[in-house]
C-alpha beads as a LAMMPS data file, in Angstrom:
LAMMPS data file: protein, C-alpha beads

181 atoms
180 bonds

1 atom types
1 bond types

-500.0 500.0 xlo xhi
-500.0 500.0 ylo yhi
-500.0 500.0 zlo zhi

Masses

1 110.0

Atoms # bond

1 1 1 77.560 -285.241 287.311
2 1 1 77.136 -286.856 290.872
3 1 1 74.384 -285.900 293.007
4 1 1 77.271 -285.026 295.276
5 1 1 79.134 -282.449 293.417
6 1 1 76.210 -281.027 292.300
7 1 1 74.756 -280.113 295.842
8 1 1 77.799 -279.352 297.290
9 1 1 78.182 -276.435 294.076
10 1 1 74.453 -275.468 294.997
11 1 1 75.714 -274.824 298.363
12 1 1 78.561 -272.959 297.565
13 1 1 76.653 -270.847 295.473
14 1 1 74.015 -270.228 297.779
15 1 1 76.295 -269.611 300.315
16 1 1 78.258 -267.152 298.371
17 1 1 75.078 -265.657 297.291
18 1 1 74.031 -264.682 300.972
19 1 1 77.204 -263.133 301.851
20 1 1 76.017 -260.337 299.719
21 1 1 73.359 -258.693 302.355
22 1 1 75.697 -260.412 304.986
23 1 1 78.366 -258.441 304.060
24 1 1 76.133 -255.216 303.376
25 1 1 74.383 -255.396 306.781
26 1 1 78.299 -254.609 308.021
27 1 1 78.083 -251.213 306.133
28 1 1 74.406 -249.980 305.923
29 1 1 71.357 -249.812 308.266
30 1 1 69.179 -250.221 304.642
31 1 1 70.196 -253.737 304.628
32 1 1 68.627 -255.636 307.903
33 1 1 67.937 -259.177 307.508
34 1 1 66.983 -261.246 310.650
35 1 1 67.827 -264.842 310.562
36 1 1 64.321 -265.694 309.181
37 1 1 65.237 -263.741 306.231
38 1 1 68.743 -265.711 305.789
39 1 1 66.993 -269.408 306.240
40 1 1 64.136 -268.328 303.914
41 1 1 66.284 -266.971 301.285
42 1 1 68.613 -269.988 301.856
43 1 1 66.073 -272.739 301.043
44 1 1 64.948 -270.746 297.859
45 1 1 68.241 -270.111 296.230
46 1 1 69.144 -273.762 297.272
47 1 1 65.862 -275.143 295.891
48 1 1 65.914 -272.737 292.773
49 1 1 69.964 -274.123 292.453
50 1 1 68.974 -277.380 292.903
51 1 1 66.245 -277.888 290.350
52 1 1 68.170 -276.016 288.211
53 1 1 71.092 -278.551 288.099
54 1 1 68.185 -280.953 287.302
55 1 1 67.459 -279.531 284.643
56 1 1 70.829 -279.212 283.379
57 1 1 71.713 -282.739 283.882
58 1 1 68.683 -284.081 282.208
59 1 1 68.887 -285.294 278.179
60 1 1 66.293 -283.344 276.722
61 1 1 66.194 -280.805 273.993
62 1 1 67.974 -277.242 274.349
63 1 1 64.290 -275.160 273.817
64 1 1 62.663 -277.528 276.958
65 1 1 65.791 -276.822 279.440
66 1 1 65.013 -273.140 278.461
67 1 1 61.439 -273.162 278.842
68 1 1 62.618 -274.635 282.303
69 1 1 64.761 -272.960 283.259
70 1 1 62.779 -269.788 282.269
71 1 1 59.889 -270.959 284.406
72 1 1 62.006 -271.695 288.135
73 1 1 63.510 -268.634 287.293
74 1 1 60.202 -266.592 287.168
75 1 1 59.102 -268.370 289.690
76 1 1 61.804 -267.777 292.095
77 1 1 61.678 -263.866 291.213
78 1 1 58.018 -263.749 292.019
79 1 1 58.205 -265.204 295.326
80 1 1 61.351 -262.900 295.934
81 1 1 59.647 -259.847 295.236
82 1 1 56.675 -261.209 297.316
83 1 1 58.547 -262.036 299.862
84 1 1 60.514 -258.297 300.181
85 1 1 58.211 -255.712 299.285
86 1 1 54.474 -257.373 298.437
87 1 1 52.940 -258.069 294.951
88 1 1 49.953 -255.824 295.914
89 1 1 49.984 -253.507 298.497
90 1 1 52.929 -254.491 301.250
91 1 1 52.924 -256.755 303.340
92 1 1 50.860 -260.027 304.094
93 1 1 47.305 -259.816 302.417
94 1 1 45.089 -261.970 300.935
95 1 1 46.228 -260.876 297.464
96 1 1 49.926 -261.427 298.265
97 1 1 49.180 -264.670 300.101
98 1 1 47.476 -265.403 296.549
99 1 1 50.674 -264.409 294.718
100 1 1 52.588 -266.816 296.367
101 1 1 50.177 -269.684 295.046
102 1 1 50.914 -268.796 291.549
103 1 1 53.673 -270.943 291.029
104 1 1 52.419 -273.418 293.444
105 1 1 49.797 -274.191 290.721
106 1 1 52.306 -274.195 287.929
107 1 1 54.261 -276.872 290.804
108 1 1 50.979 -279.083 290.450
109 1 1 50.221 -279.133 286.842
110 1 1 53.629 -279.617 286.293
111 1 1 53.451 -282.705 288.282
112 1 1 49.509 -283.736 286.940
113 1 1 51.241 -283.525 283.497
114 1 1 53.977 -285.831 283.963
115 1 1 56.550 -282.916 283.478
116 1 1 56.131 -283.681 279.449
117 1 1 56.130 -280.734 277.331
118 1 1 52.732 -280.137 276.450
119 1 1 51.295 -280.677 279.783
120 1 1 54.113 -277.988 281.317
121 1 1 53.024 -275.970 278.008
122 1 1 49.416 -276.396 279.575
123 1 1 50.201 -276.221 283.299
124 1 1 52.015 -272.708 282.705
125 1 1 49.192 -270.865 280.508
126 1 1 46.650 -271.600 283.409
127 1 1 49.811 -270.302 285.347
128 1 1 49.882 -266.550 283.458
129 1 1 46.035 -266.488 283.994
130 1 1 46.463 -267.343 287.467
131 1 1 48.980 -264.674 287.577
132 1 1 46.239 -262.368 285.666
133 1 1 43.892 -262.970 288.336
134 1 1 45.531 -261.601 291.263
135 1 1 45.455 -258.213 290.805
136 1 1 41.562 -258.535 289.168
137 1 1 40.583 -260.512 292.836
138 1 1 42.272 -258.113 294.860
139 1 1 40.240 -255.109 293.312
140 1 1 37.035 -257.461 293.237
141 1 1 36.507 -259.737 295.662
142 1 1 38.861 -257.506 298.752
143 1 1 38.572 -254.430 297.311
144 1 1 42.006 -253.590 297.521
145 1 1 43.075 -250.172 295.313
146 1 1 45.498 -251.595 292.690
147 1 1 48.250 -248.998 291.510
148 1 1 49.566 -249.292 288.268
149 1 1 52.832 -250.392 288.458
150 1 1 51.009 -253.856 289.856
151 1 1 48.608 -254.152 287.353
152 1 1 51.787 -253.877 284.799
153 1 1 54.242 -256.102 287.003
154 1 1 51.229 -258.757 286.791
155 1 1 51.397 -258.541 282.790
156 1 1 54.593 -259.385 283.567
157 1 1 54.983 -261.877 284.975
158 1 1 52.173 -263.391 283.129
159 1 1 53.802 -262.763 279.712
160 1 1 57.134 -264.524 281.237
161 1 1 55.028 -267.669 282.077
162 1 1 53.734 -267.791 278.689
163 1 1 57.314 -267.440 277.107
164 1 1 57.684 -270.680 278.934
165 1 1 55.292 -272.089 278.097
166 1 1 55.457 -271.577 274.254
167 1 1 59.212 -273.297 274.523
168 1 1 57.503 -276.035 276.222
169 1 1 55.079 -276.131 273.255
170 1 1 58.366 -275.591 271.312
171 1 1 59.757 -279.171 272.900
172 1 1 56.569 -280.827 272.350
173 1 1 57.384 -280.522 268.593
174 1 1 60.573 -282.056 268.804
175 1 1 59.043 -285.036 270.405
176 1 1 58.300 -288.497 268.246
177 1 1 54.582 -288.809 267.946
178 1 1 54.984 -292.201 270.516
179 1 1 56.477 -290.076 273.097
180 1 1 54.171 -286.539 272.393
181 1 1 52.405 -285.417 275.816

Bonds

1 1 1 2
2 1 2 3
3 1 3 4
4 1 4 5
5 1 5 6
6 1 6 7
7 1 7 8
8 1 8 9
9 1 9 10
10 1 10 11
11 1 11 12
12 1 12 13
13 1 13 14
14 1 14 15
15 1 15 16
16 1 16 17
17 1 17 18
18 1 18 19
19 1 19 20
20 1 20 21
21 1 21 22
22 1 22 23
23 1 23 24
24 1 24 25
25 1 25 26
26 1 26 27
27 1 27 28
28 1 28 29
29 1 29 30
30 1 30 31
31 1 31 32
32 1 32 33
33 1 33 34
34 1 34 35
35 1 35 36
36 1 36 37
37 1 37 38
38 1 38 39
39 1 39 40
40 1 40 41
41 1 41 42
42 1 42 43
43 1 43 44
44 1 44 45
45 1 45 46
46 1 46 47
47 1 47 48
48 1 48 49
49 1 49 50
50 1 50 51
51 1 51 52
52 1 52 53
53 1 53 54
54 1 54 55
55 1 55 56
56 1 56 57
57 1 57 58
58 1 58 59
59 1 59 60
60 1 60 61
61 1 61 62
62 1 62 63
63 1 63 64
64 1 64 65
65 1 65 66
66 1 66 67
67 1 67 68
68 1 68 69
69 1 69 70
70 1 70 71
71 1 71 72
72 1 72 73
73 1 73 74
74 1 74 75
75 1 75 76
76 1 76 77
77 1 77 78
78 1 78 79
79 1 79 80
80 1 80 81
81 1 81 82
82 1 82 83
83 1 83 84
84 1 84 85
85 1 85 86
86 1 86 87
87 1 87 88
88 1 88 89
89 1 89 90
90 1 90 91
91 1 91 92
92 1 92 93
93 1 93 94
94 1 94 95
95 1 95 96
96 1 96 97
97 1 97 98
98 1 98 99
99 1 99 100
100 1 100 101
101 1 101 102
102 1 102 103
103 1 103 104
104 1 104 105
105 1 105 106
106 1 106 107
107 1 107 108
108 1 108 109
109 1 109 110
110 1 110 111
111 1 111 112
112 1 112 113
113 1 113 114
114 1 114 115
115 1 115 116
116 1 116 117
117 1 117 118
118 1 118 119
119 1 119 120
120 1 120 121
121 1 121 122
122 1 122 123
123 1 123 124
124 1 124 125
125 1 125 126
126 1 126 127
127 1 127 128
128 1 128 129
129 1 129 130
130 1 130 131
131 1 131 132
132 1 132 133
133 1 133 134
134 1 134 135
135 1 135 136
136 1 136 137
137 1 137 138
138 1 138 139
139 1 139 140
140 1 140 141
141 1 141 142
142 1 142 143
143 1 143 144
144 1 144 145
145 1 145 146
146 1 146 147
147 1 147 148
148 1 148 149
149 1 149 150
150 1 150 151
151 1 151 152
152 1 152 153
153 1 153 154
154 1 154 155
155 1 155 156
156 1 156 157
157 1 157 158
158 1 158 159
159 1 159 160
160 1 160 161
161 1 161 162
162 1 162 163
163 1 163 164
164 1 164 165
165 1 165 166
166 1 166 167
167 1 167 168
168 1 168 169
169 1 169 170
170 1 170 171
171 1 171 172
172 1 172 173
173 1 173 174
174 1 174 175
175 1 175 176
176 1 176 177
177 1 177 178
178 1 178 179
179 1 179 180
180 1 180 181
Protein backbone atom coordinates (compact mmCIF):
# COMPACT_ATOMS: atom_id res chain seq x y z
CA UNK A 1 0.00 0.00 0.00
CA UNK A 2 1.38 3.64 -0.54
CA UNK A 3 3.13 5.36 2.11
CA UNK A 4 0.34 7.82 1.50
CA UNK A 5 -2.73 5.92 2.25
CA UNK A 6 -1.20 4.36 4.90
CA UNK A 7 -0.45 7.61 6.99
CA UNK A 8 -3.33 9.29 6.08
CA UNK A 9 -5.42 5.85 7.75
CA UNK A 10 -2.92 6.26 10.79
CA UNK A 11 -4.23 9.66 11.08
CA UNK A 12 -7.65 8.99 10.85
CA UNK A 13 -7.38 6.50 13.34
CA UNK A 14 -5.53 8.43 15.68
CA UNK A 15 -7.67 11.12 15.25
CA UNK A 16 -10.75 9.16 15.83
CA UNK A 17 -9.06 7.59 18.70
CA UNK A 18 -8.66 11.02 20.62
CA UNK A 19 -12.12 12.07 20.19
CA UNK A 20 -12.84 9.55 22.81
CA UNK A 21 -11.55 11.70 26.04
CA UNK A 22 -12.38 14.73 23.71
CA UNK A 23 -15.73 13.90 23.64
CA UNK A 24 -15.80 12.65 27.42
CA UNK A 25 -14.17 15.85 28.77
CA UNK A 26 -17.78 17.42 27.35
CA UNK A 27 -19.63 15.18 29.94
CA UNK A 28 -17.36 14.45 33.01
CA UNK A 29 -14.91 16.42 35.23
CA UNK A 30 -13.00 12.64 35.61
CA UNK A 31 -11.79 13.10 32.19
CA UNK A 32 -9.32 16.37 32.03
CA UNK A 33 -6.71 16.26 29.50
CA UNK A 34 -4.64 19.48 28.83
CA UNK A 35 -3.25 19.85 25.43
CA UNK A 36 0.06 18.20 26.54
CA UNK A 37 -1.90 15.18 27.17
CA UNK A 38 -3.63 15.32 23.51
CA UNK A 39 -0.04 15.96 21.59
CA UNK A 40 1.59 13.24 23.75
CA UNK A 41 -1.02 10.73 23.24
CA UNK A 42 -1.15 11.86 19.56
CA UNK A 43 2.49 11.06 18.66
CA UNK A 44 2.16 7.58 20.45
CA UNK A 45 -0.94 6.26 18.85
CA UNK A 46 0.48 7.77 15.53
CA UNK A 47 3.91 6.19 16.09
CA UNK A 48 2.38 2.86 17.55
CA UNK A 49 -0.12 3.13 14.07
CA UNK A 50 2.59 3.80 12.07
CA UNK A 51 5.03 1.03 12.84
CA UNK A 52 2.32 -1.07 12.94
CA UNK A 53 1.41 -0.60 9.21
CA UNK A 54 5.14 -1.46 8.81
CA UNK A 55 4.83 -4.31 9.99
CA UNK A 56 1.87 -5.23 8.14
CA UNK A 57 3.21 -4.28 4.86
CA UNK A 58 6.41 -6.12 5.26
CA UNK A 59 6.83 -9.96 3.57
CA UNK A 60 7.77 -11.88 6.42
CA UNK A 61 6.30 -14.85 8.13
CA UNK A 62 2.79 -14.67 10.04
CA UNK A 63 4.57 -15.81 13.75
CA UNK A 64 7.35 -12.63 13.22
CA UNK A 65 4.47 -9.92 12.37
CA UNK A 66 2.94 -11.35 15.65
CA UNK A 67 5.87 -11.35 17.72
CA UNK A 68 5.87 -7.65 16.37
CA UNK A 69 3.18 -6.65 16.64
CA UNK A 70 2.92 -8.16 20.19
CA UNK A 71 6.01 -6.24 21.20
CA UNK A 72 4.82 -2.25 19.94
CA UNK A 73 1.80 -3.23 21.44
CA UNK A 74 3.30 -3.92 24.96
CA UNK A 75 5.30 -1.37 24.52
CA UNK A 76 2.83 1.24 23.80
CA UNK A 77 0.64 -0.05 26.91
CA UNK A 78 3.57 0.35 29.21
CA UNK A 79 4.36 3.78 28.41
CA UNK A 80 0.48 4.49 28.56
CA UNK A 81 0.07 3.30 31.90
CA UNK A 82 3.34 5.18 32.80
CA UNK A 83 2.37 7.98 31.43
CA UNK A 84 -1.39 8.13 33.38
CA UNK A 85 -1.04 6.73 36.65
CA UNK A 86 2.94 5.66 37.32
CA UNK A 87 4.49 2.12 37.12
CA UNK A 88 5.65 2.51 40.78
CA UNK A 89 4.35 4.83 43.01
CA UNK A 90 2.61 7.98 40.94
CA UNK A 91 3.98 10.27 39.42
CA UNK A 92 7.58 11.13 38.06
CA UNK A 93 10.31 9.07 40.02
CA UNK A 94 13.32 7.59 39.33
CA UNK A 95 11.66 4.16 39.05
CA UNK A 96 8.99 5.41 36.61
CA UNK A 97 11.53 7.48 34.69
CA UNK A 98 13.24 3.86 34.55
CA UNK A 99 10.01 2.29 33.26
CA UNK A 100 9.90 4.37 30.46
CA UNK A 101 13.48 3.10 29.33
CA UNK A 102 12.27 -0.37 29.12
CA UNK A 103 11.25 -0.37 25.73
CA UNK A 104 13.78 2.14 24.80
CA UNK A 105 16.28 -0.75 25.27
CA UNK A 106 14.16 -3.24 23.43
CA UNK A 107 14.21 0.08 20.57
CA UNK A 108 18.15 -0.39 20.61
CA UNK A 109 18.69 -4.04 20.47
CA UNK A 110 16.19 -4.16 18.05
CA UNK A 111 18.18 -1.90 15.95
CA UNK A 112 21.95 -3.55 17.17
CA UNK A 113 20.32 -6.79 15.85
CA UNK A 114 19.44 -5.79 12.50
CA UNK A 115 15.64 -6.29 13.31
CA UNK A 116 16.31 -10.25 12.34
CA UNK A 117 14.54 -12.64 14.42
CA UNK A 118 16.94 -13.94 16.71
CA UNK A 119 18.51 -10.74 17.58
CA UNK A 120 14.71 -9.20 18.37
CA UNK A 121 14.32 -12.80 20.14
CA UNK A 122 17.55 -11.59 22.08
CA UNK A 123 16.92 -7.84 22.32
CA UNK A 124 13.39 -8.59 24.04
CA UNK A 125 14.55 -11.26 26.82
CA UNK A 126 17.13 -8.59 28.10
CA UNK A 127 13.86 -6.47 27.62
CA UNK A 128 11.57 -8.71 30.34
CA UNK A 129 14.68 -8.60 32.66
CA UNK A 130 14.93 -5.03 32.23
CA UNK A 131 11.34 -4.93 32.97
CA UNK A 132 12.18 -7.35 36.12
CA UNK A 133 14.51 -4.90 37.36
CA UNK A 134 12.47 -1.97 37.96
CA UNK A 135 10.55 -2.78 40.67
CA UNK A 136 13.86 -4.78 42.40
CA UNK A 137 15.91 -1.06 41.89
CA UNK A 138 13.20 0.88 43.16
CA UNK A 139 13.07 -1.18 46.52
CA UNK A 140 17.04 -1.36 46.44
CA UNK A 141 18.86 1.22 45.26
CA UNK A 142 15.73 4.30 46.17
CA UNK A 143 14.14 2.53 48.61
CA UNK A 144 10.87 3.02 47.36
CA UNK A 145 7.95 0.60 49.19
CA UNK A 146 6.73 -1.59 46.27
CA UNK A 147 2.95 -2.72 46.63
CA UNK A 148 1.96 -5.76 45.17
CA UNK A 149 -0.06 -5.10 42.44
CA UNK A 150 3.47 -3.56 40.89
CA UNK A 151 5.53 -6.27 41.65
CA UNK A 152 2.71 -8.48 39.69
CA UNK A 153 2.06 -5.81 36.81
CA UNK A 154 6.05 -6.07 36.35
CA UNK A 155 5.67 -10.03 35.85
CA UNK A 156 3.58 -8.83 33.45
CA UNK A 157 4.75 -7.14 31.42
CA UNK A 158 7.87 -9.11 31.54
CA UNK A 159 6.08 -12.38 30.61
CA UNK A 160 4.43 -10.33 27.51
CA UNK A 161 7.99 -9.41 26.30
CA UNK A 162 9.02 -12.88 26.44
CA UNK A 163 5.86 -14.10 24.45
CA UNK A 164 7.49 -11.92 21.89
CA UNK A 165 10.23 -12.86 21.99
CA UNK A 166 9.69 -16.70 21.75
CA UNK A 167 7.64 -15.85 18.26
CA UNK A 168 10.67 -14.07 17.27
CA UNK A 169 12.61 -17.26 18.14
CA UNK A 170 9.57 -18.88 16.42
CA UNK A 171 10.56 -16.79 12.96
CA UNK A 172 14.10 -17.51 13.36
CA UNK A 173 13.15 -21.17 12.60
CA UNK A 174 11.45 -20.46 9.57
CA UNK A 175 14.47 -18.74 8.27
CA UNK A 176 17.02 -20.60 5.58
CA UNK A 177 20.22 -21.26 7.41
CA UNK A 178 21.93 -18.33 4.81
CA UNK A 179 19.56 -15.83 6.05
CA UNK A 180 19.36 -17.14 10.12
CA UNK A 181 20.25 -14.06 12.54
Amino acid sequence: MPLTKSLTRVSLVTGALLLIPLVAMQFTREVNWTLSDFVIMGALLFGTGFVLELVASRPSPLVYRLAAVGAVLTGLLLIWVNLAVGFIGSGPNPANLLCGAVPVSGLVGAFAGHFKPRGLAYALTATALAQLLVPMLALLVWHMPVKSQEWIASAVFALLWLVSAWLFQRASWHQVPAQRA
